[in-house]
N, C-alpha and C positions, 0 to 999 in steps of 0.2 A: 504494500500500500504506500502511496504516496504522499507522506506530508509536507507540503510546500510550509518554506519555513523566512519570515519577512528579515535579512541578516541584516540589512541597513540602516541604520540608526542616523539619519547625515542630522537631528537634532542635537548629537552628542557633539559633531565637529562646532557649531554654533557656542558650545558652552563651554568648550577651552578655553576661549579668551579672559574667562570668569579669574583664573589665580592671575591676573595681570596687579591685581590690586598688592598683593602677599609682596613682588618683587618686579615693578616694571620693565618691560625690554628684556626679560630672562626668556619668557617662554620658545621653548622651539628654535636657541638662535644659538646652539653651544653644538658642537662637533661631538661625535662619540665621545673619542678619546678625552674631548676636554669636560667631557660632562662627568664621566667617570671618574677622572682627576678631583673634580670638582668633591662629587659623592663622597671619593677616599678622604679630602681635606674635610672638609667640613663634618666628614664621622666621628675624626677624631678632636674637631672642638670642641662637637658636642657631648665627646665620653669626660670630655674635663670640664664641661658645661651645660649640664643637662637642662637648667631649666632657662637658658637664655633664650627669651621666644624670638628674636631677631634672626639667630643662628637656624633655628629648627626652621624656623617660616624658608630662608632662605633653601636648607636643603631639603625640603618637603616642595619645592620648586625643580630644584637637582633631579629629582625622584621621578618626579611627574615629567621631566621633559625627556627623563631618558623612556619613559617608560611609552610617553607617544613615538619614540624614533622606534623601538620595538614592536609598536603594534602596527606602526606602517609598515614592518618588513612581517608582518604576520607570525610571530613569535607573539604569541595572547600569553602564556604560563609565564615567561619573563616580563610581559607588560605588567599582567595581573602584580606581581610580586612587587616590582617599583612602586607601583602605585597604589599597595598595601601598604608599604613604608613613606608613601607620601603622605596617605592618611594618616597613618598613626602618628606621625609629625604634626599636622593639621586638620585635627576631627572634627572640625564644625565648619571646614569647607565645603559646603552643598557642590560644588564646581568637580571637584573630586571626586566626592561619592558618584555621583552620575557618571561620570570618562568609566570610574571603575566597573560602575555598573554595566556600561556598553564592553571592557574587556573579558569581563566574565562570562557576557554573554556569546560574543565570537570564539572563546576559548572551548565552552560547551557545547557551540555546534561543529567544531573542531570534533570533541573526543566524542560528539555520537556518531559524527560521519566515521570516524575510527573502528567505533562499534564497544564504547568506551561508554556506556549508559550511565551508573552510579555516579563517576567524578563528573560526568557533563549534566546529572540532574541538581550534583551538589550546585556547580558552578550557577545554573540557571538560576535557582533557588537565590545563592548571595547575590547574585543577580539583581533579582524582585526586590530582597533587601532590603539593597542600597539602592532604589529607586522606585520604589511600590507605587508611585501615579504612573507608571509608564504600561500602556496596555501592548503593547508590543513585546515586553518583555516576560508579560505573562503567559502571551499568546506561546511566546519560543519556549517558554518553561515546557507548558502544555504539550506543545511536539513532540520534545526531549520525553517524555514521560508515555506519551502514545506510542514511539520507537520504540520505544521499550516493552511495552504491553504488547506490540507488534512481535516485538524477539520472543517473548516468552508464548505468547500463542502457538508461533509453529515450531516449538520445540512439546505444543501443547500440554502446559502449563499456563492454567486457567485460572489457579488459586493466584498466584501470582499476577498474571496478567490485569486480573482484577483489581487486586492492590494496586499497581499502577492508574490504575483506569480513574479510582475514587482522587488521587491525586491531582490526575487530568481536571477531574469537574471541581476542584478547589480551585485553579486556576484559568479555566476556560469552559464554563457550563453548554456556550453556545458554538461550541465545536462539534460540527457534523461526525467527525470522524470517530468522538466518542460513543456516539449511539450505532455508528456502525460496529466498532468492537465490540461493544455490549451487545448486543445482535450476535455475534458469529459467534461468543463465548452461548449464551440463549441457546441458540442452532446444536452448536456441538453438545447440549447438555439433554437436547430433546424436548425442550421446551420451547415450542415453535410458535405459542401466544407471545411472550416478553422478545422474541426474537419479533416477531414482526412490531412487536407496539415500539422498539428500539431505530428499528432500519426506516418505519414511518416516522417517527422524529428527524431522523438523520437526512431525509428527504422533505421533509417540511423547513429545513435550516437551508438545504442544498439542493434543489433541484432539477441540475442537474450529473444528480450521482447517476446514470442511466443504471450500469450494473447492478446498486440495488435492484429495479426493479424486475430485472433477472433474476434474482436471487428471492424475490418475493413470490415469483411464480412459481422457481422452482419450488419454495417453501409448503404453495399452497399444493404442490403436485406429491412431495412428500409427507403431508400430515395428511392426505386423502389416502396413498397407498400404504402407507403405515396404522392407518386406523386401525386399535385393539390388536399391535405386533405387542409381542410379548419383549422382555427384558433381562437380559443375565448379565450380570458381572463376572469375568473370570480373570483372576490378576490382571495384565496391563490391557485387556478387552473388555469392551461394552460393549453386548451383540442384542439386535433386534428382529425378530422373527414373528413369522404368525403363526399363531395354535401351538399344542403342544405336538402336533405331528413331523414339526419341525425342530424338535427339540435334542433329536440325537443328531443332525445334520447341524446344529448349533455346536454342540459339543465337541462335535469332532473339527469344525473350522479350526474350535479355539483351542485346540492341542495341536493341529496344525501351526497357527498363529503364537502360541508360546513357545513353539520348536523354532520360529521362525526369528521370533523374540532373542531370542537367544544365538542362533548361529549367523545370522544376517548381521547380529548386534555385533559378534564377536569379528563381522570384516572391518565394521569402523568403529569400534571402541564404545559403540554409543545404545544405551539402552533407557530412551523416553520414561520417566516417572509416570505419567498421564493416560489415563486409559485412551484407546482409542478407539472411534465408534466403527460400530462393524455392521452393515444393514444385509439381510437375505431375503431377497424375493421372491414370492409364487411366480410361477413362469405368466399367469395371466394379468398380473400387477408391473410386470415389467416392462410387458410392451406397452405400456403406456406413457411409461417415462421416457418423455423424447431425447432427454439431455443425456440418455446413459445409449450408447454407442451398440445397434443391433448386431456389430462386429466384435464386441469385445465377449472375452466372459467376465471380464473384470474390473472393474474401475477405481482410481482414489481420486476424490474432492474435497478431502478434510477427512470421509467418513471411505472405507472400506467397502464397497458395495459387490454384491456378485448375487445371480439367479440360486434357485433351489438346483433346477438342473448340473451344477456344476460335482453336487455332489453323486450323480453316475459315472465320472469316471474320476478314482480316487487319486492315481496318481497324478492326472490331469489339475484336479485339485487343490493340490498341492502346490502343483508348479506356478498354479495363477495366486494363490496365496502368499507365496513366497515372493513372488513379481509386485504384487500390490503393497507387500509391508515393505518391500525395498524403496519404491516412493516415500515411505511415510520416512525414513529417514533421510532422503536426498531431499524431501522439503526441508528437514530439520535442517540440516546440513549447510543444502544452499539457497533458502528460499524460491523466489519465485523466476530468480535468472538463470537458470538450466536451460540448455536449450533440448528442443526433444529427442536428439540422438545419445546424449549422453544419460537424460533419465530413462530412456525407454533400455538403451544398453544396460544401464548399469541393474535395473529390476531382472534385465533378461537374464545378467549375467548372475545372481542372486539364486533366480527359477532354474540354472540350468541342473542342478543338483536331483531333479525331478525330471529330467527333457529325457523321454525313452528315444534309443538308438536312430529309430522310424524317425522320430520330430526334428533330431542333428541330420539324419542323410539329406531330408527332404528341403532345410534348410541349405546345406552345403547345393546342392542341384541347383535350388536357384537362384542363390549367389552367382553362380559359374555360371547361368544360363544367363544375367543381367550385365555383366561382365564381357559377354562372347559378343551380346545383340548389343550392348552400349546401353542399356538400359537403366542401370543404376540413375541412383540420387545423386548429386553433391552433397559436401559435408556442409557446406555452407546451404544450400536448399532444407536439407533437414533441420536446420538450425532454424530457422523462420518457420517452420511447421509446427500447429499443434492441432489438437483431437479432432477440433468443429473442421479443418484443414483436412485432415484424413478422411475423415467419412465421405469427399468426394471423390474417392479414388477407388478402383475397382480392389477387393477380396485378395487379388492376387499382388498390387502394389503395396495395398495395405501391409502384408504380409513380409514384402519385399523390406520397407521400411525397419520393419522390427528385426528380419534378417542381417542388416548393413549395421543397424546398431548395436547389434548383439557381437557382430564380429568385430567390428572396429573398436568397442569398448574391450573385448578379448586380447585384441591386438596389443593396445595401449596397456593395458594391465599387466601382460606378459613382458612386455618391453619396461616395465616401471614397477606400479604394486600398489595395490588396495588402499595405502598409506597414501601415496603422492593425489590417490579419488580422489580423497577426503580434504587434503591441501584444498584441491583443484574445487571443490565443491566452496570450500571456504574461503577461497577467494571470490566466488562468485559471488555469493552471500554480501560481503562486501561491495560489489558493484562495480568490478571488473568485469572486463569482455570477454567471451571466451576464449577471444585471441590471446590476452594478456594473460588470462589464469594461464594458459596453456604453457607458454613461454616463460612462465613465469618461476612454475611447479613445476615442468618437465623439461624447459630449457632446450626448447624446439619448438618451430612453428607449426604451427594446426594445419599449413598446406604440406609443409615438409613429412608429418605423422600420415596425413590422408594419401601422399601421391608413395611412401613406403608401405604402405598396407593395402595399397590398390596392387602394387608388384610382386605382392604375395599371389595374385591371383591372375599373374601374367600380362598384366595394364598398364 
């Protein structure tokens, strides 16, 4: 999710001119090196002069100007700090507390672009402060705080996420994006009333959030086919199902999915506290759901979904289960910048543990057969693909897709390791390109990887 975040303050350059009165013709007019000379002389007048307010006033001037020459070269943690020591030189400068308040605030959206939440909520916070009229700075507190609530949802961590959230509405009640997170946490808890009375707020602030109202249909299309699904918790699974005739095909998902828990966990180190929701449909509920893919057996949207049907062929079962909890931690991992060759490979490569000899031949065949005719993808083509993009492709491209990503992530894995994924997923997360994670983690280009694993197959 996108929180647009207002960083310019050009109010604050206005209120520099304010310490002119402390020491005229000082501000802004001393060279690094003579500023810091300056700092070192006068620290030490004032360790044999503590209470001479001429001295202090003067180097509480010192402080403050070295401390604007650092925030022009974007060094906010060294601004911050000067101009902590300006104040504490001169505490009832209003002039000061405001500059400091706009350095804490760039400094904050510094360590969340970092991915650095805690110190950039503190920063926001001393922020407000030392300048509590300024609604601008409540607004970037509020961001900082929904970034956060953002990180912890797709690691799905809701307790948490919430706690952020109630912070958000101390500080920005009339932010859209609040009622859309409260929404999604709603959705994910299966309480699809506070979820919509949330998202219609969030649309009554914003209108136009469009994909709410996607997500509102969807809502209304999953509280219709869910009516009277039953509900099991089984360690890190929430599963939903109808009647009790589905209740041993419940069961066995979620020993599936605790196996999966575990050995999928154990490729990146990483194993979600958070239950995660798991939905199974009668096969005559599902065709109705237009948003879930009559090509898939499987899908994830937050929530695990798959037909009753899937549980006739067991090993089959398996392998889409395994495929599906593999998403659930390449959201964790790298949010929402994946592109879909590396999530679709990296689930395939997850399921391959399940893929009978039959499903590897017939895959290899038409690799080779895409290959011979020129029919393949680009690694850049699949990269701009996703789900609603597939479904206009015919059964056998479809397929094709999932083929090229299964091996090229095979490829890439054999040549590096499970370890360097997770880098590469983590840098995406960050908001890196997948050119630059690539290069970055693996120390090669992403044309260079594609045109060596295309010569694996004679191209």
């Amino acid at each position: 999710m996108d929180f647009k975040v207002n960083i310019i303050l050009a109010l604050f350059i206005a209120l520099l001119p304010g310490l002119v009165f402390i020491s005229p013709g000082i501000l802004f007019s001393e060279d690094e090196g003579r500023l810091e000379s300056k700092i070192e002389e006068y620290e030490k007048k004032i360790a044999y002069d503590p209470y001479n307010e001429k001295i202090r006033q003067e180097l509480s001037v010192f402080y403050h100007n070295r401390a604007g020459e650092l925030a022009d070269d974007g060094l906010w943690e060294e601004a911050v700090n000067k101009e902590e020591r300006a104040l504490d030189l001169a505490p009832d400068v209003e002039a000061i507390k405001k500059t400091l308040a706009f350095y804490y605030n760039s400094c904050g959206l510094e360590l969340k672009d970092g991915g650095d939440f805690r110190k950039a909520a503190q920063c926001l916070k001393l922020a407000v402060d030392y300048f509590p009229d300024e609604p601008i700075l409540k607004k970037n507190a509020a961001a900082i705080f929904l970034a956060w609530a953002d990180n912890f949802m797709r690691k799905n961590e809701y307790d948490n996420a919430e706690r952020m959230l109630v912070k958000v509405e101390r500080f920005d009640e009339e932010n859209p994006y609040l009622y859309v997170m409260k929404g999604e946490i709603a959705y994910s808890r299966d309480n699809y009333y506070k979820a919509k009375d949330n998202w219609n707020k969030a649309l009554e602030l914003n209108p136009s959030l469009y994909g709410l109202r996607v997500k509102l249909e969807k809502l209304e299309k999953d509280q219709a086919a869910e009516r009277n699904f039953s509900i099991k918790e089984i360690e890190n699974f929430k599963l939903k199902f109808e009647g009790i005739d589905e209740q041993g095909l419940a069961d066995e998902a979620a020993e599936i999915l605790r196996n999966a828990y575990r050995e999928v966990g154990q490729d990146y180190d990483l194993y979600p506290r958070a239950a995660v929701p798991v939905v199974i449909y009668p096969k005559n509920k599902l065709k109705k759901l237009d948003y879930f893919p009559d090509w898939a057996a499987g899908t994830y949207d937050g929530k695990i979904r798959f037909g009753e049907n899937l549980g006739e062929n067991k090993i089959f079962m398996k392998a889409v289960l395994y495929h599906e909890y593999a998403h659930v931690l390449v959201r964790v991992l790298g949010g929402d910048n994946v592109p879909l060759w590396l999530n679709e490979g990296l689930a395939e490569y997850a399921a391959k543990r399940y893929k009978t000899p039959e499903m590897r031949k017939k895959r290899k065949i038409l690799l080779k057969n895409a290959f011979k005719k020129k029919t393949f993808f680009s690694i850049d083509k699949l990269g701009v693909m996703d789900l609603n993009r597939l479904s206009f492709l015919s059964p056998n491209r479809i397929e094709l897709v999932y083929a090229q990503s299964e091996s090229f992530i095979n490829y890439i894995i054999n040549r590096s390791s499970l370890h360097d994924m997770k880098a590469l997923l983590e840098h995406l997360k960050r908001g890196d390109s997948i050119y630059k994670a690539v290069k970055d983690v693996l120390f090669v280009d992403l044309e260079v990887l594609e045109r060596d694993w295309k010569s694996e197959f004679g191209y």
